[in-house]
ZAVONU-293511 format. One line per 2 residues: for each residue x, y, z of N, C-alpha, C. Coordinates in steps of 0.05 Angstrom, whole numbers, plus 5000, padded with zeros to 4 digits. Example, Ala and Ser with C-alpha at 12.3 -4.5 7.8 and 13.67 -1.06 7.14 Angstrom:
BEGIN
5264/4886/5156/5246/4910/5156/5264/4934/5156 | 5257/4955/5142/5273/4979/5143/5258/5001/5157
This chain:
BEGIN
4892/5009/5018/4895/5034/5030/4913/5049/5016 | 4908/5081/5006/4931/5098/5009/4944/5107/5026
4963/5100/5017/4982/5111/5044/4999/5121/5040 | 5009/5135/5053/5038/5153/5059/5055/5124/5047
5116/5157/5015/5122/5169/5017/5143/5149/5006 | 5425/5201/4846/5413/5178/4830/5444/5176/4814
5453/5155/4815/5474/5136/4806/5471/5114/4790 | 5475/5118/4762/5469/5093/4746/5485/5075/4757
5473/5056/4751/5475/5024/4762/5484/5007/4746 | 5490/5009/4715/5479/4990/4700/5494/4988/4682
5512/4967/4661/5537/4965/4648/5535/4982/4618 | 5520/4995/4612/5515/5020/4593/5506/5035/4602
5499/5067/4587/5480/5082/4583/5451/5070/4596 | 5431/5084/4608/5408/5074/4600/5393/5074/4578
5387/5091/4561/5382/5085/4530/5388/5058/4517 | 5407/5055/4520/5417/5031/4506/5422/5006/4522
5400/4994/4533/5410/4972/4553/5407/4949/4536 | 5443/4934/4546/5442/4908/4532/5434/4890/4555
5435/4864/4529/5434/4840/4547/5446/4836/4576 | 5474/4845/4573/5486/4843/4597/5474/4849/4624
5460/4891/4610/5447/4894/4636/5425/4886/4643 | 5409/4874/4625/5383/4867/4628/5387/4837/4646
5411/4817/4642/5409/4793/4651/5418/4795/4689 | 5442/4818/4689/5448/4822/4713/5428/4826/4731
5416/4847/4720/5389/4870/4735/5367/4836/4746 | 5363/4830/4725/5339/4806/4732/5350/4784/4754
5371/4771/4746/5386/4766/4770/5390/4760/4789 | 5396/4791/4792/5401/4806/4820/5374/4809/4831
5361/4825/4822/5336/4834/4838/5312/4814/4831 | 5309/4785/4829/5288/4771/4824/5264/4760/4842
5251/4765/4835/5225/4753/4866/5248/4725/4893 | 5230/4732/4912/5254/4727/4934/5236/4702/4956
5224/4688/4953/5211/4677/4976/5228/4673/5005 | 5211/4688/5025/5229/4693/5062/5207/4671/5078
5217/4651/5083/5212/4640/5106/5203/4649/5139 | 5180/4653/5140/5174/4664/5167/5174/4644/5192
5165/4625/5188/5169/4605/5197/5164/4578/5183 | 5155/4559/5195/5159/4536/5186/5135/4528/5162
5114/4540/5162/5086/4540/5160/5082/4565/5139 | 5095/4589/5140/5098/4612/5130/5114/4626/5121
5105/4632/5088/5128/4661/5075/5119/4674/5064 | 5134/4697/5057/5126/4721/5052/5140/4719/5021
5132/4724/4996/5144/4725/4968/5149/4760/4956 | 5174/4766/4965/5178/4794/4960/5198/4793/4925
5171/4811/4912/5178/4812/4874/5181/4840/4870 | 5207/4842/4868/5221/4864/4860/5208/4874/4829
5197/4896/4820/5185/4892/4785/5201/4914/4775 | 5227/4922/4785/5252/4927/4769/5259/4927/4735
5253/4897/4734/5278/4884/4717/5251/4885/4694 | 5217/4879/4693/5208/4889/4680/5201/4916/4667
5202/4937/4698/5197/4957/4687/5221/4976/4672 | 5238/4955/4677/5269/4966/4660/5257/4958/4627
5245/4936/4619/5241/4929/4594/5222/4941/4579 | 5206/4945/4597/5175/4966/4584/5190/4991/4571
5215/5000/4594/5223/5022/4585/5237/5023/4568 | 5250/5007/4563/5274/5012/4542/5262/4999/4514
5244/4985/4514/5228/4980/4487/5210/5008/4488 | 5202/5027/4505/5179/5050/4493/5203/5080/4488
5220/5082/4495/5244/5098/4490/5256/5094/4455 | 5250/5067/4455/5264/5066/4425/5231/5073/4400
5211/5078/4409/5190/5080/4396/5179/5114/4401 | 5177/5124/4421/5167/5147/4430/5137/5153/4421
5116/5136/4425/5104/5140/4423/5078/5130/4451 | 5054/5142/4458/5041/5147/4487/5029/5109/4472
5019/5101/4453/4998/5079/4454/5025/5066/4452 | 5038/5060/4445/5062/5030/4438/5073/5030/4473
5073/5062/4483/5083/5055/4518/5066/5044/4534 | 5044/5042/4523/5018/5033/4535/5025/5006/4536
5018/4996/4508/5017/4963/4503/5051/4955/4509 | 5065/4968/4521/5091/4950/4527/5089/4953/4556
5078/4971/4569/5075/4967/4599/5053/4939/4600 | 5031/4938/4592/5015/4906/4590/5036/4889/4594
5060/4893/4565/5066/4872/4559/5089/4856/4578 | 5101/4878/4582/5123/4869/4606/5123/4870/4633
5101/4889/4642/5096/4888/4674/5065/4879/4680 | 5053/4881/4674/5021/4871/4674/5026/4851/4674
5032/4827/4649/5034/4807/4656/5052/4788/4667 | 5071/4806/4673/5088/4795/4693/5074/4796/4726
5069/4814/4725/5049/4810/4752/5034/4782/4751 | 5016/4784/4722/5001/4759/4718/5012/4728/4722
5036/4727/4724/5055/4706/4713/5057/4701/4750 | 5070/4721/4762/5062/4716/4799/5042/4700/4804
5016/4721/4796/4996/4713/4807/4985/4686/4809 | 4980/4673/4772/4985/4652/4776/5007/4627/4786
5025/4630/4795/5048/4627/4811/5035/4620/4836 | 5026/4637/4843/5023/4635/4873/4992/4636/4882
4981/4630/4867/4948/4626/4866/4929/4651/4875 | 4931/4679/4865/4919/4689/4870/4906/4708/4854
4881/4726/4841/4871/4734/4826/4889/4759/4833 | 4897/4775/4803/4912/4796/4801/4887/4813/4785
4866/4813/4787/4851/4827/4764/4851/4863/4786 | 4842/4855/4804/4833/4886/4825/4863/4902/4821
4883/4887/4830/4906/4894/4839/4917/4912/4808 | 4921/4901/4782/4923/4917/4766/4898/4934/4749
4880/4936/4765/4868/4963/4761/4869/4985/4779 | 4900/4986/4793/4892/5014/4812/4908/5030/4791
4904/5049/4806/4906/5067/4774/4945/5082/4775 | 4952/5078/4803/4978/5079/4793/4996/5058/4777
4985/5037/4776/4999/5005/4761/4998/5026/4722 | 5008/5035/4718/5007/5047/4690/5030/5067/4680
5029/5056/4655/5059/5074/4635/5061/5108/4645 | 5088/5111/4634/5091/5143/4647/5103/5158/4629
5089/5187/4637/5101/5202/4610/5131/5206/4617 | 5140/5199/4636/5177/5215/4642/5184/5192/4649
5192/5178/4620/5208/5152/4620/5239/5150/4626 | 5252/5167/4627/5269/5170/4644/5279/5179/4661
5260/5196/4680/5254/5194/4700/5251/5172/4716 | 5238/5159/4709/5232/5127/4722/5255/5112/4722
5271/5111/4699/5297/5097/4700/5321/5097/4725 | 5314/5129/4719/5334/5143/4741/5327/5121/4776
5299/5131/4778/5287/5123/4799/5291/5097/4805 | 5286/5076/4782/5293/5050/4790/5316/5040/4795
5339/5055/4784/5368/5058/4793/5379/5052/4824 | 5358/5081/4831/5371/5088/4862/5350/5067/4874
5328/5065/4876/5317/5031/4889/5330/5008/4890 | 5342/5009/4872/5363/4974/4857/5390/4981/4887
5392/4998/4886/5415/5010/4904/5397/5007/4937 | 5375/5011/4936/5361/5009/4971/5358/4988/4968
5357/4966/4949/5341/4941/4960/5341/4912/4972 | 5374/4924/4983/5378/4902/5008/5360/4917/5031
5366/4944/5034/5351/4962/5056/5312/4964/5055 | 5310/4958/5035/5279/4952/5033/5271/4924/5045
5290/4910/5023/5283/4874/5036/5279/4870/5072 | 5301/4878/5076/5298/4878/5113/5286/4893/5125
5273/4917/5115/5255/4929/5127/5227/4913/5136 | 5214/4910/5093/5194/4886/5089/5189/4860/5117
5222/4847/5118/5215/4819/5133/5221/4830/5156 | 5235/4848/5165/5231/4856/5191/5195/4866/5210
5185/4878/5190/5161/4884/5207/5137/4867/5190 | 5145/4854/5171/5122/4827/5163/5125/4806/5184
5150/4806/5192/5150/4775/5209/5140/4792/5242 | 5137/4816/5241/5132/4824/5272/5097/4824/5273
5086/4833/5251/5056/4834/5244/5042/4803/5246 | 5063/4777/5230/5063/4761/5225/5064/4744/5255
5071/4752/5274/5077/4743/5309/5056/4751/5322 | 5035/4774/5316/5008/4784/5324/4990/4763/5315
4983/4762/5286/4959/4752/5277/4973/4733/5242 | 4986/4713/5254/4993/4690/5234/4979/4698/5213
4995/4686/5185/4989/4686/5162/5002/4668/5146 | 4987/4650/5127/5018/4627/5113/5031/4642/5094
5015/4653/5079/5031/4665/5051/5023/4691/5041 | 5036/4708/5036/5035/4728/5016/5057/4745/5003
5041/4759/4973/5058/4763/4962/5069/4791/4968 | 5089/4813/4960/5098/4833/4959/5109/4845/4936
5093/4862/4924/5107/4872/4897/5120/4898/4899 | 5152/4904/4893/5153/4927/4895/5158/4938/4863
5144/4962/4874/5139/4983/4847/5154/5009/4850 | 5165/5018/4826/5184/5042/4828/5155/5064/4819
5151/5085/4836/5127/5102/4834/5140/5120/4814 | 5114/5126/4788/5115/5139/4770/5116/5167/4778
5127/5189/4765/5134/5215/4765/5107/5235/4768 | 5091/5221/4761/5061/5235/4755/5056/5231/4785
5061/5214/4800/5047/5209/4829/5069/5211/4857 | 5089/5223/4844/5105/5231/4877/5099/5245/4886
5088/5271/4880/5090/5293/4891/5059/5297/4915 | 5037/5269/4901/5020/5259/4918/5027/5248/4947
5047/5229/4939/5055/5214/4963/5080/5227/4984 | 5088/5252/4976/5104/5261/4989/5095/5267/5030
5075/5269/5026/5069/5279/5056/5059/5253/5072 | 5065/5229/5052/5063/5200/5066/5087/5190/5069
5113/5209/5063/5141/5195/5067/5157/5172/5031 | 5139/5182/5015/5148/5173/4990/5136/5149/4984
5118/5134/4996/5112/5112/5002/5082/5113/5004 | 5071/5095/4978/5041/5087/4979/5036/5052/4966
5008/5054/4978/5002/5019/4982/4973/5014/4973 | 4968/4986/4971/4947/4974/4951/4944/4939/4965
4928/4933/4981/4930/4914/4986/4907/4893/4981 | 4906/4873/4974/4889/4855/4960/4882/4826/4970
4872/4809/4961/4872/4782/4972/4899/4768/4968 | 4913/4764/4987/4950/4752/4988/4971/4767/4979
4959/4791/4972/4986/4811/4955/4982/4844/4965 | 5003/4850/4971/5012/4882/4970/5023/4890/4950
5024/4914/4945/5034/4924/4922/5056/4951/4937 | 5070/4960/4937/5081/4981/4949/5101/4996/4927
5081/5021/4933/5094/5033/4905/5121/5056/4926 | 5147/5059/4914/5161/5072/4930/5178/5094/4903
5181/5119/4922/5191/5142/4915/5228/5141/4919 | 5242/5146/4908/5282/5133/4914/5280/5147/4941
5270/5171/4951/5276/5180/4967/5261/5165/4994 | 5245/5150/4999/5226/5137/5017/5234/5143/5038
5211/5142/5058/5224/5145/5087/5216/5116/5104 | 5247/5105/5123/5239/5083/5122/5227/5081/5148
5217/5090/5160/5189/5089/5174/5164/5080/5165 | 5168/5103/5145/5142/5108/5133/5140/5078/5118
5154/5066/5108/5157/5041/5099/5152/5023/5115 | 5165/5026/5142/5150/5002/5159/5128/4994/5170
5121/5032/5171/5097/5033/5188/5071/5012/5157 | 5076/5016/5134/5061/5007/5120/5059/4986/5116
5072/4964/5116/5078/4947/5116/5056/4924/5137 | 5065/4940/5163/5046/4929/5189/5020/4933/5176
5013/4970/5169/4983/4970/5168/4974/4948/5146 | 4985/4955/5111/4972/4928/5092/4975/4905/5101
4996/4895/5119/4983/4867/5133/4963/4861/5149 | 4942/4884/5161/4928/4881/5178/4906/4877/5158
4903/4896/5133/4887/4883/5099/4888/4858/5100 | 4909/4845/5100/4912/4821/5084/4899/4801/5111
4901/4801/5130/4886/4781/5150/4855/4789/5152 | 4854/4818/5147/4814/4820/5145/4802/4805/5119
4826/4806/5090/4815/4798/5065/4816/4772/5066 | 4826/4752/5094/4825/4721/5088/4798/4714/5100
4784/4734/5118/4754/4727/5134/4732/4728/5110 | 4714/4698/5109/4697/4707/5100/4676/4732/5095
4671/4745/5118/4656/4760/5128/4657/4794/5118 | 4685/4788/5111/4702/4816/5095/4685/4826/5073
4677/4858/5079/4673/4868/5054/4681/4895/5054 | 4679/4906/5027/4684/4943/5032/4664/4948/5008
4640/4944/5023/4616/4960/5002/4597/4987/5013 | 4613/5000/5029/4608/5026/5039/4623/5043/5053
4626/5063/5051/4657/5083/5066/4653/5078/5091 | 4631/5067/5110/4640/5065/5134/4656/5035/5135
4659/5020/5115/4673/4995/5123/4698/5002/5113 | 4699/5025/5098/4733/5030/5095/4749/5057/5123
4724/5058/5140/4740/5077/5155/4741/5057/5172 | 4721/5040/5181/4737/5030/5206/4750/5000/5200
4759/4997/5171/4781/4983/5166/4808/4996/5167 | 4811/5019/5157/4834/5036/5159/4841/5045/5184
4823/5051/5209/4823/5048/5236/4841/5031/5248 | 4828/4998/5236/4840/4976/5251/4867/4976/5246
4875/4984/5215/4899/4975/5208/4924/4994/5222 | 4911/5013/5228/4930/5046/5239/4938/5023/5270
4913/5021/5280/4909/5003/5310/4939/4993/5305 | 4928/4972/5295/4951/4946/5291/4970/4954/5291
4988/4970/5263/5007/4979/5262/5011/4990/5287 | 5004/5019/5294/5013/5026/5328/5021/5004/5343
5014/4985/5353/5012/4969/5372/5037/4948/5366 | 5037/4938/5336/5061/4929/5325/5093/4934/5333
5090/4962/5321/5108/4983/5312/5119/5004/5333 | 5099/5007/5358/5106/5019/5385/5103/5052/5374
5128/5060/5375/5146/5090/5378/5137/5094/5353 | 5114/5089/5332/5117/5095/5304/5093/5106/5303
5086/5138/5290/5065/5133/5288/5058/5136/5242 | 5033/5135/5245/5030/5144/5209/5033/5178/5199
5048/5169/5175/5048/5201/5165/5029/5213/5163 | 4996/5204/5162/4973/5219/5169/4958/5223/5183
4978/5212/5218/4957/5212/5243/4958/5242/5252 | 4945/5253/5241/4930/5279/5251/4899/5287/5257
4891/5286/5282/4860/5280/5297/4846/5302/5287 | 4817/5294/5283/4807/5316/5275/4793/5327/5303
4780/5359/5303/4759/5368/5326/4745/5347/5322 | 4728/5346/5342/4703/5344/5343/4684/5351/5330
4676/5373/5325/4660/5393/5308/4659/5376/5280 | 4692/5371/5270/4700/5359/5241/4694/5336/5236
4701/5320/5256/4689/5286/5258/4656/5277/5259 | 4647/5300/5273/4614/5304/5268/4610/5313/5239
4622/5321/5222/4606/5344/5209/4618/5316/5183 | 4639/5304/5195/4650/5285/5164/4624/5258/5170
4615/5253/5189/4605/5230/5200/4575/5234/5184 | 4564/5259/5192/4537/5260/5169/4541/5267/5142
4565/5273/5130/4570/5272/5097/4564/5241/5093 | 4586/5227/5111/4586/5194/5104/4544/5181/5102
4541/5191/5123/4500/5190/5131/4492/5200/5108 | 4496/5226/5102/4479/5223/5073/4479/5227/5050
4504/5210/5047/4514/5199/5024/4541/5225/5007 | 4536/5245/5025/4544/5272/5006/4579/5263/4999
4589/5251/5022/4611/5250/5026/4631/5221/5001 | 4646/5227/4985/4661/5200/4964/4686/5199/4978
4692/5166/4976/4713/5155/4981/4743/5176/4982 | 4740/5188/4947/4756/5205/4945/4756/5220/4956
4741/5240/4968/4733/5258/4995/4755/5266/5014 | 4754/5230/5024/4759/5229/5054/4788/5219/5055
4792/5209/5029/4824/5201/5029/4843/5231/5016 | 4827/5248/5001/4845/5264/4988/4842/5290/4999
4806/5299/5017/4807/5317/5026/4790/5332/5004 | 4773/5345/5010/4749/5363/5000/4751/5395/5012
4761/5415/4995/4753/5433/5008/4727/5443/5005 | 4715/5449/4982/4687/5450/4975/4669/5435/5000
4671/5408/5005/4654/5405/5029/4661/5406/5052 | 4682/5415/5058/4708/5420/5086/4709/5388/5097
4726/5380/5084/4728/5351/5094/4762/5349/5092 | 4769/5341/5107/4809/5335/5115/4816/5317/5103
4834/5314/5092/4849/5297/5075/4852/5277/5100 | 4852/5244/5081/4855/5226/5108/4831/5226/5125
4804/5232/5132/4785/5238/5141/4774/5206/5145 | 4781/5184/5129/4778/5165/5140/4792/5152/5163
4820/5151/5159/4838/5146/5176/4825/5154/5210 | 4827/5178/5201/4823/5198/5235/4801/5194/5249
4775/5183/5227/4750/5180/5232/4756/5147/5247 | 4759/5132/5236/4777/5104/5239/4786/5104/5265
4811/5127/5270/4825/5123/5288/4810/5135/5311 | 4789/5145/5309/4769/5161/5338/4755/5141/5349
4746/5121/5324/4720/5104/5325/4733/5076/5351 | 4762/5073/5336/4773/5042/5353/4782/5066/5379
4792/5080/5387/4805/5095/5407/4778/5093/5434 | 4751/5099/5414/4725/5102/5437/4727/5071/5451
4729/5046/5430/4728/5018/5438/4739/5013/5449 | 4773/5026/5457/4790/5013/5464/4792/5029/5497
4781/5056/5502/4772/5066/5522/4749/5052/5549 | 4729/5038/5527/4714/5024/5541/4727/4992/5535
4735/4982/5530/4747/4960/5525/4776/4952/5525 | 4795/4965/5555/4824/4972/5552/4840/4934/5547
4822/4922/5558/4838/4895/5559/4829/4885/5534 | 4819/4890/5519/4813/4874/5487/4838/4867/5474
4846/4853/5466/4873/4830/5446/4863/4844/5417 | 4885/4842/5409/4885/4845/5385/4874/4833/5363
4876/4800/5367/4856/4786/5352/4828/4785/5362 | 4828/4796/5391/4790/4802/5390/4788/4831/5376
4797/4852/5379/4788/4870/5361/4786/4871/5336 | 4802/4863/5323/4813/4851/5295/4788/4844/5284
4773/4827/5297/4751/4824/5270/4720/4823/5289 | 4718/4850/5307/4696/4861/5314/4681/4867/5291
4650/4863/5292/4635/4877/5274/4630/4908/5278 | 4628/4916/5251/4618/4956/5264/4593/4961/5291
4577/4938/5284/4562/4951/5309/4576/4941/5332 | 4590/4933/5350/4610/4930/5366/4626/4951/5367
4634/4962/5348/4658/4978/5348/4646/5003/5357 | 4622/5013/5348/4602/5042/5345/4591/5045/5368
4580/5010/5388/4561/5015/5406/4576/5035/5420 | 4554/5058/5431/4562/5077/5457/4572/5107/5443
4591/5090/5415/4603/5116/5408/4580/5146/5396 | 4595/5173/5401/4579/5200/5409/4568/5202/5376
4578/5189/5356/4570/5195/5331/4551/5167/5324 | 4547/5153/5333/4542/5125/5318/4514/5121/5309
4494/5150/5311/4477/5150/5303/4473/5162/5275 | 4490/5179/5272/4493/5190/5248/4509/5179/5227
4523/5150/5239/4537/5133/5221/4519/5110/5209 | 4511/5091/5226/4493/5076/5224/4460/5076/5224
């Protein structure tokens, strides 16, 4: 899912980072395994201390292909180096398209500075509402990568609270802005965990935009219900009129993924249009179905979810 939203730190200059700061930084901020319970943890990987190295080897070169092949070299496969770590395929996960080198390399520096500085306040955010998600609908393991969000993509995530997400089979990715809002952080957290328990069901797929709206549905669900008093930086309902008119784009075919997450004005479609579509679809279920649990809704099939509902002809 996309989702919603400076004080050097470091015993030199940034330009010139020595050993010293490179050994501290790694350290300090090194992947963290949290005990949820006895049975279960959560592996939160700070990618700091790499993306400090990508940078300070593409600063001394200045050139766009050598920043390329040193982001591979130091954060790609450091991800890779997790992955196999902890048994899980990293191939999807570094192809989203924010996982990549940046033209305002120090910019990023800056940024990863003031994170290094939140990330006792991140960590307890993370195990605070993983282990509350984790009390709903058990899970033994997964990972958590945090990512300092490149300069090219804040100004996207701003109306999500600085804070966007990527979630996969055992792994999140959470890319964060210095400024983050820590709501907006928690509330995410709940929702990509509600990913990560649909991606352990066989039955899981997302090979059509209606399985990504009323996956993004469930996860909004969850979170709410988690999280109480919280809602998402993009729960804003659409008319009626809009939810009809986005429901037959999805019918015949007019309507792309990108569409509904970024917003179309050309076809008048709302940014988030899945979410809201999502969040109408479980709201009808949960109207005719007020006593349903969470793990029975959790992995309803769409026709369950649709029966009755005023659009479900024009969806299905």
């Amino acid at each position: 899912m996309l989702k919603r939203i400076l004080i050097p730190f470091l015993c030199v200059p940034l330009v010139v980072l020595t050993a010293c700061s490179e050994e501290s930084q790694s350290e300090k901020f090194k992947s963290e395994s949290i005990e949820i319970n006895n049975d279960s943890e959560v592996n939160i990987v700070p990618l700091y201390s790499p993306y400090q190295k990508y940078l300070k080897a593409s600063l001394k070169d200045n050139d766009i292909e050598v920043s390329k092949q040193n982001y591979i070299k130091y954060v790609l496969n450091d991800i890779d180096k997790t992955g196999e770590k902890e048994d899980f395929d990293t191939t999807s996960l570094k192809g989203f398209f924010m996982l990549q080198s940046t033209a305002y390399q120090q910019a990023l520096l800056d940024r990863i500075d003031a994170l290094e500085e939140r990330q006792d306040e991140i960590k307890k955010i993370i195990t605070k509402n993983y282990t509350a998600a984790h009390k709903v609908l058990p899970k033994k393991k997964s990972t958590i990568f945090i990512v300092p969000i490149n300069s090219e993509y804040t100004t996207m995530t701003e109306p999500m609270g600085g804070v966007a997400a990527g979630a996969y089979k055992d792994a999140v990715v959470l890319y964060l802005a210095d400024d983050f809002d820590k709501d907006a952080l928690a509330y995410t957290v709940a929702h990509e965990y509600h990913h990560l328990i649909l991606q352990d069901r066989p039955e899981y797929q997302m090979n059509k935009l209606l399985d990504s709206v009323i996956i993004e549905g469930k996860a909004d669900a969850f979170a709410d219900r988690v999280l109480k008093n919280m809602k998402a930086p993009w729960d804003e309902p659409m008319d009626g009129t809009t939810i009809k008119h986005v429901a037959k784009l999805i019918q015949t075919g007019e309507a792309t993924y990108e569409d509904l997450v970024g917003g179309s004005p050309q076809k008048d479609i709302p940014r988030w249009s899945n979410y809201n579509l999502g969040h109408d679809i479980l709201n009808h279920y949960f109207k005719l179905h007020p006593d349903s649990k969470i793990e029975e809704w959790s992995f309803k099939g769409e026709a369950d979810l649709l029966k009755g509902y005023k659009y479900q002809k024009l969806l299905q």
